[in-house]
N, CA and C atoms as an extended XYZ file, in Angstrom:
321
Properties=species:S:1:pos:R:3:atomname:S:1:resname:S:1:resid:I:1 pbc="F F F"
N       -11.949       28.637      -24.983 N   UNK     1
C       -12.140       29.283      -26.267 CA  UNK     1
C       -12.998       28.405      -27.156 C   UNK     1
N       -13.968       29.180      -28.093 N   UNK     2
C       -14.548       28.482      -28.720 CA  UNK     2
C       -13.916       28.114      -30.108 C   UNK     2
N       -13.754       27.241      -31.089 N   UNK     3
C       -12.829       27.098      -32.455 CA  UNK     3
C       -13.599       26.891      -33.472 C   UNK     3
N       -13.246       27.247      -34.749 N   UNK     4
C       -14.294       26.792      -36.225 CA  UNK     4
C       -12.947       25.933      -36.603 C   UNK     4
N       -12.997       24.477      -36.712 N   UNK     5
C       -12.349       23.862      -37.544 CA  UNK     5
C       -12.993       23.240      -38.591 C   UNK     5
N       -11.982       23.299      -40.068 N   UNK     6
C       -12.568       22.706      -41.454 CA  UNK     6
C       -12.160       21.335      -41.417 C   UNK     6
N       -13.090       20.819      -41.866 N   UNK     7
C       -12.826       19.341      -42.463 CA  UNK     7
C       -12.159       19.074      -43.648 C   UNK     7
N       -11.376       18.043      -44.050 N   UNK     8
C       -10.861       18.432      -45.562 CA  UNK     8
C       -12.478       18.212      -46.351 C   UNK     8
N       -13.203       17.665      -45.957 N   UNK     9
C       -15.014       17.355      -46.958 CA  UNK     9
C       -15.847       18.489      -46.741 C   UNK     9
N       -14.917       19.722      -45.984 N   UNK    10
C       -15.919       21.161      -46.092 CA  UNK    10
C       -16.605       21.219      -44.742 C   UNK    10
N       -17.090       20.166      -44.364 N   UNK    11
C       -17.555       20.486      -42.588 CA  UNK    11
C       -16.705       21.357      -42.349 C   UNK    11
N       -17.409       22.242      -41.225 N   UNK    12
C       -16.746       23.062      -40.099 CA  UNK    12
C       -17.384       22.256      -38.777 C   UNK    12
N       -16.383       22.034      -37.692 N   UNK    13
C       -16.569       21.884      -36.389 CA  UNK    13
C       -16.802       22.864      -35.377 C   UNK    13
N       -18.011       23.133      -35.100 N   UNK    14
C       -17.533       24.303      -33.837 CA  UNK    14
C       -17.846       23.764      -32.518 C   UNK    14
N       -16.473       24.267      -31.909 N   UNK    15
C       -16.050       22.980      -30.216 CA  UNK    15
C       -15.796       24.657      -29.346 C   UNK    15
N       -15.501       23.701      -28.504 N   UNK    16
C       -15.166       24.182      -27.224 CA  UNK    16
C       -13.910       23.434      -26.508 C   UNK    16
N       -12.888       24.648      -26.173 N   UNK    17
C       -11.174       23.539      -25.613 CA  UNK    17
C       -11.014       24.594      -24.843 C   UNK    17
N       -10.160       24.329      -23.534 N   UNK    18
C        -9.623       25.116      -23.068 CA  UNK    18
C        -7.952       24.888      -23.591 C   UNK    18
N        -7.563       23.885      -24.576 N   UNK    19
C        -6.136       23.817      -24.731 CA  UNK    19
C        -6.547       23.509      -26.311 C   UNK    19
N        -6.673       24.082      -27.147 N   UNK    20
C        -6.384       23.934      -28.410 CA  UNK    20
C        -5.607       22.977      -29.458 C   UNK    20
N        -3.944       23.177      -29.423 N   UNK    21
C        -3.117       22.301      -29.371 CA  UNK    21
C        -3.975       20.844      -29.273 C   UNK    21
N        -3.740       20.480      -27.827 N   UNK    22
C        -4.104       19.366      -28.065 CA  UNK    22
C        -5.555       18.646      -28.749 C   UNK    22
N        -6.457       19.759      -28.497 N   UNK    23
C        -8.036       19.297      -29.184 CA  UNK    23
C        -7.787       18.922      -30.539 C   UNK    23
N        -6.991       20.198      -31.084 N   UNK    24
C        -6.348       19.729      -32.611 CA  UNK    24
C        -6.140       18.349      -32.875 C   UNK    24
N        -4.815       17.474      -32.077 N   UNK    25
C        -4.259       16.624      -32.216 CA  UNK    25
C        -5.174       15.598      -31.837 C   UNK    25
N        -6.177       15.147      -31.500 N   UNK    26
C        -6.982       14.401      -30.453 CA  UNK    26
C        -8.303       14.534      -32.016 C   UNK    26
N        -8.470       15.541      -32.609 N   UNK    27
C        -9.607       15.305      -33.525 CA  UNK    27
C        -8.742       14.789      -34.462 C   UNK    27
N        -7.907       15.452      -34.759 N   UNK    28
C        -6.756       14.366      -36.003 CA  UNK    28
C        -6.567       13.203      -35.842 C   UNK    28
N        -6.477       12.868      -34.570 N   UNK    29
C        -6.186       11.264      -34.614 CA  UNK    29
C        -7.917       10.551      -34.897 C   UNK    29
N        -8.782       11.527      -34.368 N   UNK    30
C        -9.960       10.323      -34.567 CA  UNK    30
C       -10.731       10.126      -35.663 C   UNK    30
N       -10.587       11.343      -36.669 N   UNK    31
C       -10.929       11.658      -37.760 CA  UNK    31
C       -10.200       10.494      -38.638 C   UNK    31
N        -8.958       10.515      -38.721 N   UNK    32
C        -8.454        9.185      -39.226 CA  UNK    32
C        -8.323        8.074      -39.190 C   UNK    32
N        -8.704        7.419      -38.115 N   UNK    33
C        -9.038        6.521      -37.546 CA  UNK    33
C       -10.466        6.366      -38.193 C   UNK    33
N       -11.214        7.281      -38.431 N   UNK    34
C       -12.594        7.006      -39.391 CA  UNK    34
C       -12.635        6.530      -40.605 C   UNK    34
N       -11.407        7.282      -41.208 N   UNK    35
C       -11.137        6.778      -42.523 CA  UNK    35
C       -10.419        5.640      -42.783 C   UNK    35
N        -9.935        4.605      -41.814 N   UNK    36
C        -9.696        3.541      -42.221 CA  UNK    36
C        -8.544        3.765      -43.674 C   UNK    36
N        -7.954        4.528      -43.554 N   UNK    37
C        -7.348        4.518      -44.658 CA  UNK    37
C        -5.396        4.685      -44.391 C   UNK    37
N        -5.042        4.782      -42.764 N   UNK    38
C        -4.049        5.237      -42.292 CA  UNK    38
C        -3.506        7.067      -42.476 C   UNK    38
N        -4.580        7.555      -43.262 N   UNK    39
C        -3.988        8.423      -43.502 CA  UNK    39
C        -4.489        9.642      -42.525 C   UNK    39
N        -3.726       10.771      -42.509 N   UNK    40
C        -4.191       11.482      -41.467 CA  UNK    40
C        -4.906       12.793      -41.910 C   UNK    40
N        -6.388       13.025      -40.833 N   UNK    41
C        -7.380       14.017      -41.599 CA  UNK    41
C        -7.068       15.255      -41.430 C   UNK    41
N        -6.953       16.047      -42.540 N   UNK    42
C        -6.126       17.381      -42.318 CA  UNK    42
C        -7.911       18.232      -41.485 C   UNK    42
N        -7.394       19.200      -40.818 N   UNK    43
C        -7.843       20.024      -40.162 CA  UNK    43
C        -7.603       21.125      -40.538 C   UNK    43
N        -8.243       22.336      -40.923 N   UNK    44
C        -8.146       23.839      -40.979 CA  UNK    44
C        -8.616       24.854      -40.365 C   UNK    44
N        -7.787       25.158      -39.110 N   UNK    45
C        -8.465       26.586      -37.737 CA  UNK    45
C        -9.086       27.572      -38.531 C   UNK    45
N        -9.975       27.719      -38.579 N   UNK    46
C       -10.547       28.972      -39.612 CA  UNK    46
C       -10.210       30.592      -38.356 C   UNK    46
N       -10.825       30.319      -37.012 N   UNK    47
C       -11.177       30.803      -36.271 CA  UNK    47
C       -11.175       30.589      -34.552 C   UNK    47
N       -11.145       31.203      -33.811 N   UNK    48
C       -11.130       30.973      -32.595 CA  UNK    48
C       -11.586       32.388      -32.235 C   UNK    48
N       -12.657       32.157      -30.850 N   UNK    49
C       -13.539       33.372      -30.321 CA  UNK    49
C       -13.460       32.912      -28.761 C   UNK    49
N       -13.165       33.984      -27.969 N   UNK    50
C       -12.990       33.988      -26.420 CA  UNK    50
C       -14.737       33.717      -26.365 C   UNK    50
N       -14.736       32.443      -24.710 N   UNK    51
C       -15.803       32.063      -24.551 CA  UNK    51
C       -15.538       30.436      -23.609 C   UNK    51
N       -16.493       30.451      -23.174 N   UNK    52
C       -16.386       29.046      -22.700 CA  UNK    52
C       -17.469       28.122      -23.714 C   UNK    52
N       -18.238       27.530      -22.651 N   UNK    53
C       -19.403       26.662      -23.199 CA  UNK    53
C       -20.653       26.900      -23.320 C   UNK    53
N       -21.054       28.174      -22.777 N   UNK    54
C       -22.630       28.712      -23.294 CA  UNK    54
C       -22.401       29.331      -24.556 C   UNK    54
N       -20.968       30.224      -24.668 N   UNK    55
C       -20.808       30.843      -26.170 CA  UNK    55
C       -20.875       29.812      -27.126 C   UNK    55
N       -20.210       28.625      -27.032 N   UNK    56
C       -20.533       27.310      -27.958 CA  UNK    56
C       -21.943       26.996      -28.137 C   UNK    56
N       -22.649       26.623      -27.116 N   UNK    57
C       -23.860       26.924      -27.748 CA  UNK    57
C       -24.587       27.875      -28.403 C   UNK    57
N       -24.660       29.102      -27.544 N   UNK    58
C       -24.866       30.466      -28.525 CA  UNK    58
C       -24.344       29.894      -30.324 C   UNK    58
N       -23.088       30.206      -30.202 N   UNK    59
C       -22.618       29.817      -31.895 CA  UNK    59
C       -23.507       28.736      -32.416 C   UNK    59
N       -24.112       27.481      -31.587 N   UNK    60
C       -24.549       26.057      -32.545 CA  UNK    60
C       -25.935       26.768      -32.488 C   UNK    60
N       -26.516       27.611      -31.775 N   UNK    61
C       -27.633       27.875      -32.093 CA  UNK    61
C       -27.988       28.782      -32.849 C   UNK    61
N       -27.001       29.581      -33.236 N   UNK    62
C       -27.015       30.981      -34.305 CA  UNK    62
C       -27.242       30.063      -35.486 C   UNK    62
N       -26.441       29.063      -36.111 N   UNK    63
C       -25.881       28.620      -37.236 CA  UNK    63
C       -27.066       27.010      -36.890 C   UNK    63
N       -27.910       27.118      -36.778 N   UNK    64
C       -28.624       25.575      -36.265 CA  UNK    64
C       -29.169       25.522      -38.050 C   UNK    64
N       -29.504       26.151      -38.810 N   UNK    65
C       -29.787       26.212      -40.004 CA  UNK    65
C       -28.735       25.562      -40.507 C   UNK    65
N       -27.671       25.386      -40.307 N   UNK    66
C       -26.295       24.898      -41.284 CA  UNK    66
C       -26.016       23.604      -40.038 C   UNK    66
N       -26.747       23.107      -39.654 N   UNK    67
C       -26.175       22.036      -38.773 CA  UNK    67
C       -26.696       20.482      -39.970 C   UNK    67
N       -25.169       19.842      -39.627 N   UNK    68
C       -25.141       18.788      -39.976 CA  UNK    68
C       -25.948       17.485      -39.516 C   UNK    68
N       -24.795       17.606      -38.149 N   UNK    69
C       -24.713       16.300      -37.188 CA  UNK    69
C       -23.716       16.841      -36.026 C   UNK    69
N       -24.433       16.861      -35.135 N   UNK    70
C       -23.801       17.271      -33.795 CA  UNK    70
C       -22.836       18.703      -33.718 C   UNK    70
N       -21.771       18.683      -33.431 N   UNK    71
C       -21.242       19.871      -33.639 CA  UNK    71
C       -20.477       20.072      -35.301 C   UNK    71
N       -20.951       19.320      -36.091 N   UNK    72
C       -20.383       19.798      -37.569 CA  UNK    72
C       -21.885       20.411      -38.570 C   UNK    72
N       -21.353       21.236      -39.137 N   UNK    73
C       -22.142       22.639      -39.816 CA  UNK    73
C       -21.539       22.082      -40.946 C   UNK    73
N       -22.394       22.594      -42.127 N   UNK    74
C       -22.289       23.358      -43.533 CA  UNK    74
C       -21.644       24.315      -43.404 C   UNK    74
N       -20.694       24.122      -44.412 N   UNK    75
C       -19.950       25.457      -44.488 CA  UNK    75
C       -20.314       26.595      -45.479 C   UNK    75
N       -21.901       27.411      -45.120 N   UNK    76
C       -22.458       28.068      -45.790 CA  UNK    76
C       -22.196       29.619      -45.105 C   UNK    76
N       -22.414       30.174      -46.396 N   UNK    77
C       -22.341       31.735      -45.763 CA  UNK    77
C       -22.056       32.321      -44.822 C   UNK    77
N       -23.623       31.984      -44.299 N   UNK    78
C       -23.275       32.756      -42.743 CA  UNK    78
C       -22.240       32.436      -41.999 C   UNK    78
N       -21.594       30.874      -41.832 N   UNK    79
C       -20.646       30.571      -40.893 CA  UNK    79
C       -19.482       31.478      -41.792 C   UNK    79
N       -19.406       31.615      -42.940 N   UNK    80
C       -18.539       32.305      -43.326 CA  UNK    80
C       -18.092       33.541      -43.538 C   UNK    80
N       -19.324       34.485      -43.190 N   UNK    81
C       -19.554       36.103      -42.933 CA  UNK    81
C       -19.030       35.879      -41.601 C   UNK    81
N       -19.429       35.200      -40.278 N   UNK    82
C       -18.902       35.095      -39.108 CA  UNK    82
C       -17.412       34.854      -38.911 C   UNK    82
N       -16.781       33.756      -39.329 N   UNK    83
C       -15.314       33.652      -39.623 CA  UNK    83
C       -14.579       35.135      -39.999 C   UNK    83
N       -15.081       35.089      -41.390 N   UNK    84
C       -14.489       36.371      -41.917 CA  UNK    84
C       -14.483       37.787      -41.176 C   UNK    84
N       -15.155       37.992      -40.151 N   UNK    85
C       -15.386       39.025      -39.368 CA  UNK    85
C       -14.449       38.789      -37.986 C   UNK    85
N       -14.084       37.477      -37.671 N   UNK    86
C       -13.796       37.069      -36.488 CA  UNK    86
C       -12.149       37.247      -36.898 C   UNK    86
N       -11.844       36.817      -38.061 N   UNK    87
C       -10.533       36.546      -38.625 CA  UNK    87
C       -10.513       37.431      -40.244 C   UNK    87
N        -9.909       38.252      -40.728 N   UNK    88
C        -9.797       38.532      -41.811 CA  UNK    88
C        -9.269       38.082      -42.606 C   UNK    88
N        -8.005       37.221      -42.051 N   UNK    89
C        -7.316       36.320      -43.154 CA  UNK    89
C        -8.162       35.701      -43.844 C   UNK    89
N        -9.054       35.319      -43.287 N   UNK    90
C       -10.359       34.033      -44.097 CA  UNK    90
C       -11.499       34.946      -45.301 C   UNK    90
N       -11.345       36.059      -45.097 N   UNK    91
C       -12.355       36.760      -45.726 CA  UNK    91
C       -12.694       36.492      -47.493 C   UNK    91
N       -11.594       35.582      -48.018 N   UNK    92
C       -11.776       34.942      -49.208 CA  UNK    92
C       -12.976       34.228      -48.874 C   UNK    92
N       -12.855       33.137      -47.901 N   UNK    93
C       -13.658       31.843      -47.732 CA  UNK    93
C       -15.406       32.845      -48.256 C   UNK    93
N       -15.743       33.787      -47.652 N   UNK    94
C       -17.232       34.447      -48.239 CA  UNK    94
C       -17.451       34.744      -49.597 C   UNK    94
N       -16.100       34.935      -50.346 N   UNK    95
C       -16.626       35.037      -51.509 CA  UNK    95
C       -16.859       33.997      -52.620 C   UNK    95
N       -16.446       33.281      -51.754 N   UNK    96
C       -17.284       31.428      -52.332 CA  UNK    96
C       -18.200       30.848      -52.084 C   UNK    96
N       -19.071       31.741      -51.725 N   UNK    97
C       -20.195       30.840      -50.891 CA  UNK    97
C       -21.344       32.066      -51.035 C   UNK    97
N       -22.389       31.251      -51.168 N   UNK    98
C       -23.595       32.277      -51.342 CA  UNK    98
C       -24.679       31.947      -49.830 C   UNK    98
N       -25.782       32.871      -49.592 N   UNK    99
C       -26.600       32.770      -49.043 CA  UNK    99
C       -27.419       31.537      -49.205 C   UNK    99
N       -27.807       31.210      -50.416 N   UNK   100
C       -28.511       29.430      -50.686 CA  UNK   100
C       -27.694       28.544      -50.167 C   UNK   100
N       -26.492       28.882      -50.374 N   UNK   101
C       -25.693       27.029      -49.456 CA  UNK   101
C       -26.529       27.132      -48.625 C   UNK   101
N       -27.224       28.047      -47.537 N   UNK   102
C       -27.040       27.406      -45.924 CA  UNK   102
C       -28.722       26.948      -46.654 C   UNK   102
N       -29.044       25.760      -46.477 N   UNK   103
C       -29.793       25.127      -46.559 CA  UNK   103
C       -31.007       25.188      -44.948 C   UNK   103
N       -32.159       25.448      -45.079 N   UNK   104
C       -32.771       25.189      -43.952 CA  UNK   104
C       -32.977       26.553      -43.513 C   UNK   104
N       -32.304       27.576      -44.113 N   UNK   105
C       -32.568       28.658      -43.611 CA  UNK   105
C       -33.373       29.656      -42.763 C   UNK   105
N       -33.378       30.137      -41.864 N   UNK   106
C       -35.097       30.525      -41.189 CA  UNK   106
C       -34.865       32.073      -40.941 C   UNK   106
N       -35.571       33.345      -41.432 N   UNK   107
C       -35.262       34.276      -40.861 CA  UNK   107
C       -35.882       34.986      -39.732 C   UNK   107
């Protein structure tokens, strides 16, 4: 399955796990371990979409306009019209976010 996880600094991650659960627990530990601070980096599942590892790419290449650094995105619009469509619970997250966040844009 492919996953959109939030960063608490607004990144979204989009990965690829076949066990979730643990990918969760395994980015939590390393995320904090970044921060040098003991404390632990909260994570937020926005989303999850059936798929292996070409759909992961597909997704990093839809959204390559909102790419950070490796698999972390801007959390602009579009990733958030996508979420919100994938998951409805999230469908707030679009109405915070405009078309200009995604920086780099190309149509």
């Amino acid at each position: 399955m492919v996953y959109f996880l939030q960063r608490r600094d607004g990144l979204v991650k989009i990965g690829y796990t076949d066990s979730l659960k643990q990918r969760i627990q395994v980015l939590t530990s390393a995320h904090s371990k970044k921060l040098h601070s003991g404390k632990r980096m909260t994570l937020r599942l926005l989303a999850t979409v059936e798929g292996g590892r070409e759909r992961e790419k597909e997704l990093h290449q839809q959204f390559r306009h909102c790419r950070v650094e490796g698999e972390f995105f801007q959390k602009c619009d579009c990733i958030c019209q996508f979420v919100s469509c994938v998951n409805p619970k999230f469908q707030r997250l679009r109405s915070t976010y405009h078309s200009s966040d995604c920086p780099n844009k190309t149509s």
